[in-house]
Biopython code that builds the backbone (N, CA, C, O; Angstrom):
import numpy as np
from Bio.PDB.StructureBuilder import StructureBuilder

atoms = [
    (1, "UNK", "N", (-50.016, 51.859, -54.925)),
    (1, "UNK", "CA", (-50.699, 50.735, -55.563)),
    (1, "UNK", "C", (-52.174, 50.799, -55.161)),
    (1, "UNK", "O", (-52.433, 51.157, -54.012)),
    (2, "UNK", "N", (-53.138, 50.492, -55.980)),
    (2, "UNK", "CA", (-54.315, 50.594, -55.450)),
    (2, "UNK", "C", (-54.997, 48.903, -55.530)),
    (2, "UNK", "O", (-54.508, 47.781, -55.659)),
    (3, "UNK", "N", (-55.928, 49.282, -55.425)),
    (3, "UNK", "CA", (-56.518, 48.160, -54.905)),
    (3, "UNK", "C", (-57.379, 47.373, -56.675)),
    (3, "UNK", "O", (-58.089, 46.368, -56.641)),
    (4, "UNK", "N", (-57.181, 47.844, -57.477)),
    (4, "UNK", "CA", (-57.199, 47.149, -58.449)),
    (4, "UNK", "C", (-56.443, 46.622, -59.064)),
    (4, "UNK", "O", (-56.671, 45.541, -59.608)),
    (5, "UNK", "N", (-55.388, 47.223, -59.137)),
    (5, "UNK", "CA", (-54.081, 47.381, -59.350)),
    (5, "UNK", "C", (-53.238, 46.131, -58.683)),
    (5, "UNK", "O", (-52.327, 45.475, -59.189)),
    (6, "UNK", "N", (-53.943, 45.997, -57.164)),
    (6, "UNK", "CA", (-53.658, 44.411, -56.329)),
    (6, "UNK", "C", (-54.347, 43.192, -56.993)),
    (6, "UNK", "O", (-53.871, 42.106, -57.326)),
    (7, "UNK", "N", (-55.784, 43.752, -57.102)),
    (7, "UNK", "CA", (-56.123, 42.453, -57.824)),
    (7, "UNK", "C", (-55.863, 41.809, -58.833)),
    (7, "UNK", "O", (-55.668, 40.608, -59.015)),
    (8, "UNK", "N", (-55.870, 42.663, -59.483)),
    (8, "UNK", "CA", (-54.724, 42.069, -60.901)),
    (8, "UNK", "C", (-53.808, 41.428, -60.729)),
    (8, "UNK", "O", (-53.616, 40.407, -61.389)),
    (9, "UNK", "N", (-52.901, 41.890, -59.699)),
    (9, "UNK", "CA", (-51.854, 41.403, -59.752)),
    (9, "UNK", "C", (-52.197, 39.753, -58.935)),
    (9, "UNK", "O", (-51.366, 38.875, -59.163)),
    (10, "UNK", "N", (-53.197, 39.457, -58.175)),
    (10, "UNK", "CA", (-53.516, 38.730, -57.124)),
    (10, "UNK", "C", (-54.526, 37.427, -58.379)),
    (10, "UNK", "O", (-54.652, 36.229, -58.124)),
    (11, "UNK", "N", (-54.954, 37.954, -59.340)),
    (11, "UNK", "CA", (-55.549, 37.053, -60.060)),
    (11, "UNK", "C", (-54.395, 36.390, -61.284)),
    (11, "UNK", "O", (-54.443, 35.337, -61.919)),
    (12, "UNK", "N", (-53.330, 37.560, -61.280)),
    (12, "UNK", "CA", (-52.052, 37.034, -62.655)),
    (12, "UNK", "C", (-51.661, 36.078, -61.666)),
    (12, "UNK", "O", (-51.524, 34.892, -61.965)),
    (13, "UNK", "N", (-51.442, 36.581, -60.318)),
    (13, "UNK", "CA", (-50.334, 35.233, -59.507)),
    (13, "UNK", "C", (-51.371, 33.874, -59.512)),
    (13, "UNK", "O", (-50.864, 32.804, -59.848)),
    (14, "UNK", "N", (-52.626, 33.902, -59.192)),
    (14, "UNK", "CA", (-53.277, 32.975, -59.256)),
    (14, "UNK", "C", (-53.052, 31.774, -60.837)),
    (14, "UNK", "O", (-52.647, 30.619, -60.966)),
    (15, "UNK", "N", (-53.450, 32.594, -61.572)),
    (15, "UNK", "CA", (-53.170, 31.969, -62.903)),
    (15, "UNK", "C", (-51.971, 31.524, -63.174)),
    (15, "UNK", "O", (-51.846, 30.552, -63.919)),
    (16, "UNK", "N", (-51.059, 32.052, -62.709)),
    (16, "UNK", "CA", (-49.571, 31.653, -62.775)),
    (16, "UNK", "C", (-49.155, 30.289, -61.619)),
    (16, "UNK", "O", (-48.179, 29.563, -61.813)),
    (17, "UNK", "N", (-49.897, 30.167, -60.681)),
    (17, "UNK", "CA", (-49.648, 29.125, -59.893)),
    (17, "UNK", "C", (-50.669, 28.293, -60.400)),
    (17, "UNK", "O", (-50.004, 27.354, -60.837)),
    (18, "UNK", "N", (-51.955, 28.001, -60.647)),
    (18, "UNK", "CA", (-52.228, 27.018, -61.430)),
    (18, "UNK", "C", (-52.110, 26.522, -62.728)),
    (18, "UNK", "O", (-52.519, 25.456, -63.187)),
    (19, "UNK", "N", (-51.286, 27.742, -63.443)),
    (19, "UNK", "CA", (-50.522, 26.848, -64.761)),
    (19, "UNK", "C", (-49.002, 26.105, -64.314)),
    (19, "UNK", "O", (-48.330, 25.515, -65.160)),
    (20, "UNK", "N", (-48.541, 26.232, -62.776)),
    (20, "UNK", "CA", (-47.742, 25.604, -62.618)),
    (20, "UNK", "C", (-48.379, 24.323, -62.315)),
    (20, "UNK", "O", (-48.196, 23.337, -63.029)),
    (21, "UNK", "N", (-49.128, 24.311, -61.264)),
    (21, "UNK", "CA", (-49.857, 22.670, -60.780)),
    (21, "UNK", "C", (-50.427, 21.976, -62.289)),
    (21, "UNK", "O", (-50.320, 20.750, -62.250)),
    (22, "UNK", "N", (-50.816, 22.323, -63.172)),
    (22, "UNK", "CA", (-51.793, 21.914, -64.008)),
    (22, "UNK", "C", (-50.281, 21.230, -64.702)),
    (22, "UNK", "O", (-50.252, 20.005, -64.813)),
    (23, "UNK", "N", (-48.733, 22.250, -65.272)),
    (23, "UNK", "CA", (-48.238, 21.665, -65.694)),
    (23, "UNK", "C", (-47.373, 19.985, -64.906)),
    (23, "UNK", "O", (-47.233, 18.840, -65.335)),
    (24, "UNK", "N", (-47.006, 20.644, -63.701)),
    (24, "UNK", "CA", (-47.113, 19.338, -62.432)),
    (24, "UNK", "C", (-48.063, 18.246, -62.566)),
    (24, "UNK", "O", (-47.751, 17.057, -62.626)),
    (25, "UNK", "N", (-49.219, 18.711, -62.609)),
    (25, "UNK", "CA", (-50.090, 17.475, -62.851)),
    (25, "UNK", "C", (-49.859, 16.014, -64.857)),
    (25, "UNK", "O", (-50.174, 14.890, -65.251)),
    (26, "UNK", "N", (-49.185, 17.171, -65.272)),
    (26, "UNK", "CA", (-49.310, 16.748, -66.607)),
    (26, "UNK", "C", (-47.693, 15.655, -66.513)),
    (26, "UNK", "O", (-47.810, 14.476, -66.849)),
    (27, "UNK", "N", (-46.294, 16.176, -66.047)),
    (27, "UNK", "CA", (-45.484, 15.647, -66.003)),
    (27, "UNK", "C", (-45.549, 14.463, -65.456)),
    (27, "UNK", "O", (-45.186, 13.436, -66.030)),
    (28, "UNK", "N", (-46.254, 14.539, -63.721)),
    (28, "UNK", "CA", (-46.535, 13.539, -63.377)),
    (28, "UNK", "C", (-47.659, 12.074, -63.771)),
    (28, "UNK", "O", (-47.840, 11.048, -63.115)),
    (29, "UNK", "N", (-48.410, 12.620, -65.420)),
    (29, "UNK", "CA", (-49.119, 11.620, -65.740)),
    (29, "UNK", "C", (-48.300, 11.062, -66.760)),
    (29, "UNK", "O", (-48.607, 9.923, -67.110)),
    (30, "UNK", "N", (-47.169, 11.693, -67.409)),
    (30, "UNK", "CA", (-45.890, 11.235, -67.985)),
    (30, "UNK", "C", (-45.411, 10.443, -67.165)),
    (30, "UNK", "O", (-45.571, 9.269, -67.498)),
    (31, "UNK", "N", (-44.666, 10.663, -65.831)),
    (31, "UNK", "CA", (-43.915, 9.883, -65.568)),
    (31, "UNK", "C", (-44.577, 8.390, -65.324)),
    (31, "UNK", "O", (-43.922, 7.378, -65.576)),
    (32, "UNK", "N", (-46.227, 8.314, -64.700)),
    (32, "UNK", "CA", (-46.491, 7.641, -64.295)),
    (32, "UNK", "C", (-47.028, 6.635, -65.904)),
    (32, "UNK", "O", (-47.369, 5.456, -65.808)),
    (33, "UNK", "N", (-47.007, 7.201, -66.929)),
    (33, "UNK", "CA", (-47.447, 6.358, -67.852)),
    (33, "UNK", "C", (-45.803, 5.745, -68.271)),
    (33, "UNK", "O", (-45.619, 4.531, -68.368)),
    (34, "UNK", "N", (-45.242, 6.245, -68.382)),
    (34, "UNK", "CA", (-43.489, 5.599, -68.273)),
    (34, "UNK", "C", (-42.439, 4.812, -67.470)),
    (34, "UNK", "O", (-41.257, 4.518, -67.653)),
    (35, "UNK", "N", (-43.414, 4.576, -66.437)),
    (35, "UNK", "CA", (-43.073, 4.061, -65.523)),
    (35, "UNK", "C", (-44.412, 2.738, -65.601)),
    (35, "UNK", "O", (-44.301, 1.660, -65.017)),
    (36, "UNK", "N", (-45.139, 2.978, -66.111)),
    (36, "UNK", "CA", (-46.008, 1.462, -66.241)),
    (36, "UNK", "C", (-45.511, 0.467, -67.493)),
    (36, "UNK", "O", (-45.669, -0.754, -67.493)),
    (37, "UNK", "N", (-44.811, 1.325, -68.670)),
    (37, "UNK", "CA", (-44.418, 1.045, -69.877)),
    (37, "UNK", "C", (-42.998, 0.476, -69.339)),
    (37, "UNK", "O", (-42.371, -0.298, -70.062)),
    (38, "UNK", "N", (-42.581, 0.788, -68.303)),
    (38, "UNK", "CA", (-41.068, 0.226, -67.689)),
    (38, "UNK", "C", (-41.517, -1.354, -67.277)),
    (38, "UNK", "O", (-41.254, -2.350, -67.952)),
    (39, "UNK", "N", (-42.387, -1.327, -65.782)),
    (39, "UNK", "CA", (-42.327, -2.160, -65.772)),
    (39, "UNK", "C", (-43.066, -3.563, -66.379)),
    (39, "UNK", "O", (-43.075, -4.723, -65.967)),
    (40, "UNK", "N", (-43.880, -2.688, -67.933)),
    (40, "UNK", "CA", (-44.528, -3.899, -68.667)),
    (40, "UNK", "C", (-43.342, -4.684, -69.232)),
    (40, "UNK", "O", (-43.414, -5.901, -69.402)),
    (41, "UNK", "N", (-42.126, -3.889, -69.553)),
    (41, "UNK", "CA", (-41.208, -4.403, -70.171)),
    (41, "UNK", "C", (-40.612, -5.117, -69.395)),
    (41, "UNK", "O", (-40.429, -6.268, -69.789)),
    (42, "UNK", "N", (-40.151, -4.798, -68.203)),
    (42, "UNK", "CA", (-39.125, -5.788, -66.487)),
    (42, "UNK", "C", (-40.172, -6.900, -66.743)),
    (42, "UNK", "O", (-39.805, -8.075, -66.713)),
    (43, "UNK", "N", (-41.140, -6.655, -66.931)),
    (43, "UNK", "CA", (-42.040, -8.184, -66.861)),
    (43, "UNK", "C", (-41.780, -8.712, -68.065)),
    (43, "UNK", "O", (-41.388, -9.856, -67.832)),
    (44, "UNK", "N", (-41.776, -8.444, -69.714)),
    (44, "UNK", "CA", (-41.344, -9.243, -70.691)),
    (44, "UNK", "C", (-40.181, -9.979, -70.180)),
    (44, "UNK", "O", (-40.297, -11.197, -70.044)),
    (45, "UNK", "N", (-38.928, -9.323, -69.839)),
    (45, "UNK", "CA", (-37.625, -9.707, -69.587)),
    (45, "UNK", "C", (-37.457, -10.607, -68.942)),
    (45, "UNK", "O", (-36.684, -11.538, -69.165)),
    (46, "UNK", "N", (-38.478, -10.393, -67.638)),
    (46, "UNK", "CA", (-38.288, -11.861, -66.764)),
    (46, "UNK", "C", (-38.766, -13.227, -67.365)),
    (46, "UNK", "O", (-38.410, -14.391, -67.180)),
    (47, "UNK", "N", (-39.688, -12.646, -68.138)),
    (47, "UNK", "CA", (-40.527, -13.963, -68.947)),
    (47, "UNK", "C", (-39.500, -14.983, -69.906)),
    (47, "UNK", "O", (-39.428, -16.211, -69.952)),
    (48, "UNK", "N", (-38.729, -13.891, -70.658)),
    (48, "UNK", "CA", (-37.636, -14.278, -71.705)),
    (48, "UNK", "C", (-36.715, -14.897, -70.895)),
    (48, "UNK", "O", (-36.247, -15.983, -71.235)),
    (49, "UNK", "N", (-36.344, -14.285, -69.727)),
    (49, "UNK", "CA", (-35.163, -14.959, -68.596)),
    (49, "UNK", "C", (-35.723, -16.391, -68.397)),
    (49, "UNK", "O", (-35.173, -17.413, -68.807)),
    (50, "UNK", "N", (-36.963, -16.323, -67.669)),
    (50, "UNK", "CA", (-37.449, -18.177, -67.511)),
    (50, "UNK", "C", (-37.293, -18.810, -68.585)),
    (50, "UNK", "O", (-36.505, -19.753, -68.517)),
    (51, "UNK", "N", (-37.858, -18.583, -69.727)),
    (51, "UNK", "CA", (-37.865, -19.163, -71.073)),
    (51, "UNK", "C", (-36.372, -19.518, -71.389)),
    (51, "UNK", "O", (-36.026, -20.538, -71.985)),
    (52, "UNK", "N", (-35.693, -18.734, -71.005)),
    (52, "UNK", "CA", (-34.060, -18.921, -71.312)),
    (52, "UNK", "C", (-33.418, -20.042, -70.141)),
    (52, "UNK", "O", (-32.737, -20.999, -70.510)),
    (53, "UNK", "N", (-33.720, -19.794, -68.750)),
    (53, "UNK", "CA", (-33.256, -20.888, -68.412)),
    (53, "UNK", "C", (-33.577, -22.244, -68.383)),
    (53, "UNK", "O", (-32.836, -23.221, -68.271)),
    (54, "UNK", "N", (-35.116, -22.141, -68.532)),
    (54, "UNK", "CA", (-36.093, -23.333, -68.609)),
    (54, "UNK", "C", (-35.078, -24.438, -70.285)),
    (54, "UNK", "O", (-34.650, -25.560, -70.552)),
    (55, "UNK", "N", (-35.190, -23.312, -70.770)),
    (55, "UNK", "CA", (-33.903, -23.680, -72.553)),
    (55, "UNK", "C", (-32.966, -24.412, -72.078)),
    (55, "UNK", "O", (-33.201, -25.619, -72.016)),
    (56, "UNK", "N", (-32.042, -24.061, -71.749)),
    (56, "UNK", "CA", (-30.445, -24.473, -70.443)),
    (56, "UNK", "C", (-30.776, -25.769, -69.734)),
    (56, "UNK", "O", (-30.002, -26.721, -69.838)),
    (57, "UNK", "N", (-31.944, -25.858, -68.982)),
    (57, "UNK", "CA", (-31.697, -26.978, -68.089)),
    (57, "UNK", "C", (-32.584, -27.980, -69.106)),
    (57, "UNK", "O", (-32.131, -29.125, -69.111)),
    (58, "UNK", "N", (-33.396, -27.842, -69.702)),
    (58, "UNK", "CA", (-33.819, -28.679, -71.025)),
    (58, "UNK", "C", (-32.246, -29.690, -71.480)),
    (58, "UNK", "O", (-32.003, -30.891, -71.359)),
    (59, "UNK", "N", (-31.194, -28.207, -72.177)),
    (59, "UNK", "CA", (-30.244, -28.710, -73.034)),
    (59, "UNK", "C", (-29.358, -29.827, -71.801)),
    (59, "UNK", "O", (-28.933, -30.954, -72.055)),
    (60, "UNK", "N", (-29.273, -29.142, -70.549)),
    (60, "UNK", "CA", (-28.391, -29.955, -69.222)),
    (60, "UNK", "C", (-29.144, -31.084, -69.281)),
    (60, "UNK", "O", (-28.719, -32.234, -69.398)),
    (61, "UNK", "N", (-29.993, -30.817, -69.216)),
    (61, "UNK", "CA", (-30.810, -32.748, -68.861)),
    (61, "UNK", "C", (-30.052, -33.888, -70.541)),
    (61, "UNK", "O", (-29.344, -34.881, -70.709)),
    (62, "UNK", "N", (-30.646, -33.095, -71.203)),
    (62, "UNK", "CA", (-29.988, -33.614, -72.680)),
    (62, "UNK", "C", (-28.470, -34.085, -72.742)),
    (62, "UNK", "O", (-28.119, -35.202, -73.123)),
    (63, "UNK", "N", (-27.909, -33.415, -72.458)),
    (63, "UNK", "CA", (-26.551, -33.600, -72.507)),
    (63, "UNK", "C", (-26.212, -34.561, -71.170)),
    (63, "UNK", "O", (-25.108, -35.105, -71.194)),
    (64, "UNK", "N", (-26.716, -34.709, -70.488)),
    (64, "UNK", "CA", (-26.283, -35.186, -69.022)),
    (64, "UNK", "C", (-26.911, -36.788, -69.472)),
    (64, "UNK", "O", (-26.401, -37.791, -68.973)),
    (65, "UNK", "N", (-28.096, -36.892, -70.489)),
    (65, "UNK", "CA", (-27.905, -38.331, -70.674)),
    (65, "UNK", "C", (-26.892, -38.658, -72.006)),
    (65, "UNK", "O", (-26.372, -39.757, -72.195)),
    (66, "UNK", "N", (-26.745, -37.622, -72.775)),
    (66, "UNK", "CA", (-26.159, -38.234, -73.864)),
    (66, "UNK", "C", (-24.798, -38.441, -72.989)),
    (66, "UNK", "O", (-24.151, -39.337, -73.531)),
    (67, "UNK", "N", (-24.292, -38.065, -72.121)),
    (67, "UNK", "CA", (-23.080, -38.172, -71.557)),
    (67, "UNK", "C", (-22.943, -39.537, -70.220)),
    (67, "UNK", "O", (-21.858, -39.838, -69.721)),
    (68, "UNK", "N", (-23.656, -39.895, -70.014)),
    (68, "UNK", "CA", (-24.170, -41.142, -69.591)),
    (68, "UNK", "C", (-24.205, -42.536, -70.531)),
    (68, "UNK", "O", (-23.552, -43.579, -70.495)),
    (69, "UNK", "N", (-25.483, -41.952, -71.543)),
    (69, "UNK", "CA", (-25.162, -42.944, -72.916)),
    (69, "UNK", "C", (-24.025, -43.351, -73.321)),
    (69, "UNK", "O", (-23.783, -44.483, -73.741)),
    (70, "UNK", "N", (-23.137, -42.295, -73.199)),
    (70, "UNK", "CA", (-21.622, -43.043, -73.926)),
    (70, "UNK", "C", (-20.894, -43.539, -72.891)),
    (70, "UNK", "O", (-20.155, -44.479, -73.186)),
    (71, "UNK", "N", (-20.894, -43.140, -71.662)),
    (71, "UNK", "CA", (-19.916, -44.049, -70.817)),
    (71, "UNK", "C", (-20.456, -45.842, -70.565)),
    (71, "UNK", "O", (-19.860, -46.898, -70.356)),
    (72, "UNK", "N", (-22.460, -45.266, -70.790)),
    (72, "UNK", "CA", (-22.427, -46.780, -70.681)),
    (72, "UNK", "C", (-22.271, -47.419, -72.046)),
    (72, "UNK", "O", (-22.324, -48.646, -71.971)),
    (73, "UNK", "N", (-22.134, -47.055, -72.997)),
    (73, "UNK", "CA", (-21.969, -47.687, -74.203)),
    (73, "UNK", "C", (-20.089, -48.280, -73.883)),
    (73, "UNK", "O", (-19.656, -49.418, -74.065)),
    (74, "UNK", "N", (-19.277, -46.990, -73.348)),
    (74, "UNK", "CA", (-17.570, -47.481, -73.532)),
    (74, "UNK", "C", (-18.178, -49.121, -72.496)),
    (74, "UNK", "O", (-18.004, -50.241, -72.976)),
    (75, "UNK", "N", (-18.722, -48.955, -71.383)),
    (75, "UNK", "CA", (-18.961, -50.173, -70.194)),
    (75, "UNK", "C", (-18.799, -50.888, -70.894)),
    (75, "UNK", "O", (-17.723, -51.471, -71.020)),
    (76, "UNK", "N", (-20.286, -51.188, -71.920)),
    (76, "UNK", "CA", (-21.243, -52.139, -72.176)),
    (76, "UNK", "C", (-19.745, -53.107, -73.322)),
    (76, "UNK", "O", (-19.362, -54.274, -73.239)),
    (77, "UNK", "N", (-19.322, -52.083, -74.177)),
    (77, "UNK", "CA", (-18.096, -52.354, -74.903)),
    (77, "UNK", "C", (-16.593, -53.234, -74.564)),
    (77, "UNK", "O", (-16.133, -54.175, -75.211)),
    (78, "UNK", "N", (-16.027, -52.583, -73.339)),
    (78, "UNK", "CA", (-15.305, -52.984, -72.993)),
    (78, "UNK", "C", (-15.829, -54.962, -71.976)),
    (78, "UNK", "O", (-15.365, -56.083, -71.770)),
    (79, "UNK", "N", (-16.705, -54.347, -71.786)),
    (79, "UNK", "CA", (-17.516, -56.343, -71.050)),
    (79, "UNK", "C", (-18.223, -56.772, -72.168)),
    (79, "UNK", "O", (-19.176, -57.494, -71.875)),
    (80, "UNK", "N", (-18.080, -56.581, -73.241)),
    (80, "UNK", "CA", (-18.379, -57.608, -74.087)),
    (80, "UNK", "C", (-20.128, -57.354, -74.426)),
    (80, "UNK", "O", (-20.790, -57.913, -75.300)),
    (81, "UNK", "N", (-20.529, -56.462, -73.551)),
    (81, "UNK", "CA", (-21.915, -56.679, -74.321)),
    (81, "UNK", "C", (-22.516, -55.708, -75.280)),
    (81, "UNK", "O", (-22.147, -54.552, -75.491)),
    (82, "UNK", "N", (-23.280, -56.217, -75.704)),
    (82, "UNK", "CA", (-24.267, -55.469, -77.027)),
    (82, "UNK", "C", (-25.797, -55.334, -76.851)),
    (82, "UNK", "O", (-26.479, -54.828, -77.742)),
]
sb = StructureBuilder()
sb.init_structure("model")
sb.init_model(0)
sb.init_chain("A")
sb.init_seg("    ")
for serial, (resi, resn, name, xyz) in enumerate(atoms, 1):
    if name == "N":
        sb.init_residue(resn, " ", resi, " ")
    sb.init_atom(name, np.array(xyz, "f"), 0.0, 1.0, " ", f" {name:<3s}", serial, name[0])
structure = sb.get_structure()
């Protein structure tokens, strides 16, 4: 082997290890843009989750007087008043 013959080979390996990092560098700006798009969405979800239970204890409060309303209405009924 001679010594040009090395370099060549010493500049192909070069090129060959920075088309590996360069492609490394590229996956990892994938993952990291997919992983921000993840958790923009974990954040919609939680938003929809509050909105959903905030809904629920709205309807519980609602129902918890209409269910009040009528026992005091049977009361008010059965003692005679109006």
């Amino acid at each position: 082997m001679t010594l040009n013959n090395l370099a060549i080979n010493l500049d192909k390996l070069a090129v060959m290890v920075k088309k590996g990092f360069d492609d490394v560098d590229e996956k990892l700006g994938k993952l990291e843009s997919g992983q921000e798009s993840m958790l923009s969405r974990l954040d919609n979800l939680e938003k929809g989750q509050t909105a959903i239970i905030d809904n629920l204890n709205t309807k519980a409060e609602v129902l918890t007087v209409f269910k009040l309303t009528q026992r005091v209405d049977k009361i008010e009924k059965k003692m005679g008043i109006n």
